[in-house]
C-alpha positions in Angstrom: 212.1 147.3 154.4 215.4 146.5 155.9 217.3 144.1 158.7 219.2 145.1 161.6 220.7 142.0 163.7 219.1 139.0 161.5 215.9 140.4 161.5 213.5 142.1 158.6 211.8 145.1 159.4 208.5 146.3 157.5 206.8 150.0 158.3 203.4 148.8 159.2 202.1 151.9 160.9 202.4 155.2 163.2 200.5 155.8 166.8 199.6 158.8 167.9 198.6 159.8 171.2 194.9 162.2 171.3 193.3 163.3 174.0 190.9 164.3 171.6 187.6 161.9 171.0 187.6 160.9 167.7 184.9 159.4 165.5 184.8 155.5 165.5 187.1 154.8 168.5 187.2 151.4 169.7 187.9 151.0 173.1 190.7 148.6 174.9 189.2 147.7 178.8 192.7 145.8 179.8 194.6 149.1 178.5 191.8 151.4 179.2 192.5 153.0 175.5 190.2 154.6 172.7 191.9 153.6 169.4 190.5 155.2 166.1 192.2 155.4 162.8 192.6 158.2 160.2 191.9 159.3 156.5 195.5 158.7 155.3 196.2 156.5 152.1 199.8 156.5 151.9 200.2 155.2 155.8 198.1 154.0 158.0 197.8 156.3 161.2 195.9 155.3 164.0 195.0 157.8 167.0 195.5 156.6 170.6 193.0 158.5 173.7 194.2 157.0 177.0 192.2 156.7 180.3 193.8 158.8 183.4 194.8 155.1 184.8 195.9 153.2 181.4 198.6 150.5 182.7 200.6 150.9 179.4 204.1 152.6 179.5 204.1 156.1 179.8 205.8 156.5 176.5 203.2 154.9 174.9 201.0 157.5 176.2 202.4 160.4 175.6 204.6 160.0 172.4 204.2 158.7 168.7 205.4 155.1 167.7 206.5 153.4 164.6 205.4 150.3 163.8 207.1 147.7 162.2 206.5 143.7 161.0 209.4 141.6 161.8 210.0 138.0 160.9 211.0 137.3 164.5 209.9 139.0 167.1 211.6 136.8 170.0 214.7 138.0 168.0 213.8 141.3 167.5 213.4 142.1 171.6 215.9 140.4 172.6 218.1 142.4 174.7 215.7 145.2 174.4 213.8 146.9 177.0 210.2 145.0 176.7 207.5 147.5 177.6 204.7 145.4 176.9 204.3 142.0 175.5 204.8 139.9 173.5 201.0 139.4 173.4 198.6 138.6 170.5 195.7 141.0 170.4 194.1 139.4 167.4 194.3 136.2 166.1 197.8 135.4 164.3 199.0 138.9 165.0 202.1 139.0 167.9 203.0 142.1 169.4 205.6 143.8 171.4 206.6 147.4 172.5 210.1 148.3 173.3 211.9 151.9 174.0 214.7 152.2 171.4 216.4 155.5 171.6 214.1 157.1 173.7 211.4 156.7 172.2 208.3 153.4 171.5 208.6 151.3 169.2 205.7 148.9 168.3 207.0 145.4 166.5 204.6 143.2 165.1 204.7 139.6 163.7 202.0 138.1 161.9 200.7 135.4 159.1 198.0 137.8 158.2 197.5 140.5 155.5 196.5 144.6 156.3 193.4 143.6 154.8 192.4 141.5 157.6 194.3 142.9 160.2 192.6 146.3 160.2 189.3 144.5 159.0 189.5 143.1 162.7 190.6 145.8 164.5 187.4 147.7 163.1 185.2 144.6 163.3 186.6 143.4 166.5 186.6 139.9 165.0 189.4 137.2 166.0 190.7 140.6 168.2 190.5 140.2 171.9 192.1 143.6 172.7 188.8 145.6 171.1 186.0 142.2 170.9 184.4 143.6 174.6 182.4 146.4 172.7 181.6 144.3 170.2 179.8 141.8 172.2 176.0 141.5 172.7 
């Protein structure tokens, strides 16, 4: 953990672009994006497979991101180049993506815990970004 202009960041995770299908992907239809996550226990590490015409940044296509919680995100992009967002793919769970350096940086703020965050991710509950799949 640590703060940079008023603001606390938190590692929360790394993306990593795939082209390679992966078991138990979920799939994004607004960014046309296959998400699935690894074995890892000391970080999680999800794997990001995009579709030939995926809107999102090329960036965030083609190179790794950190992730990081913040306590403010409207703080945390301000005067930063905003390449998507903010939005709030699940329930209580803000996002934006910014280029910092070069390279994408995913920043997150949220009331909820990993627990439930990756519990919907997976499940697609209260998450609009993967809950098309997941309807009947």
């Amino acid at each position: 953990m640590f703060m940079r202009d008023d603001v606390i960041y938190e590692f929360h995770h790394i993306g990593i672009p795939t082209s390679e299908v992966r078991e138990g992907e979920r799939y994004s239809p607004q960014y046309r994006m296959y998400t699935s996550d690894s074995d890892c226990k000391l970080a999680h590490i999800q794997y990001h497979r995009f579709e030939a015409d995926s809107p999102l940044h090329e960036l965030m296509r083609r190179m790794p991101h950190l992730a990081f919680k913040v306590d403010d995100l409207d703080r945390a992009i301000e005067g930063k180049e905003v390449v998507l967002g903010p939005y709030e793919p699940i329930d209580g769970f803000r996002v934006a993506a910014i280029i910092d350096g070069g390279m994408p940086v995913e920043l997150i703020q949220t009331i909820l815990d990993d627990e439930d965050i990756w519990s919907r991710t997976v499940t697609g509950r209260h998450a609009r970004l993967y809950a098309a799949q997941y309807e009947a």
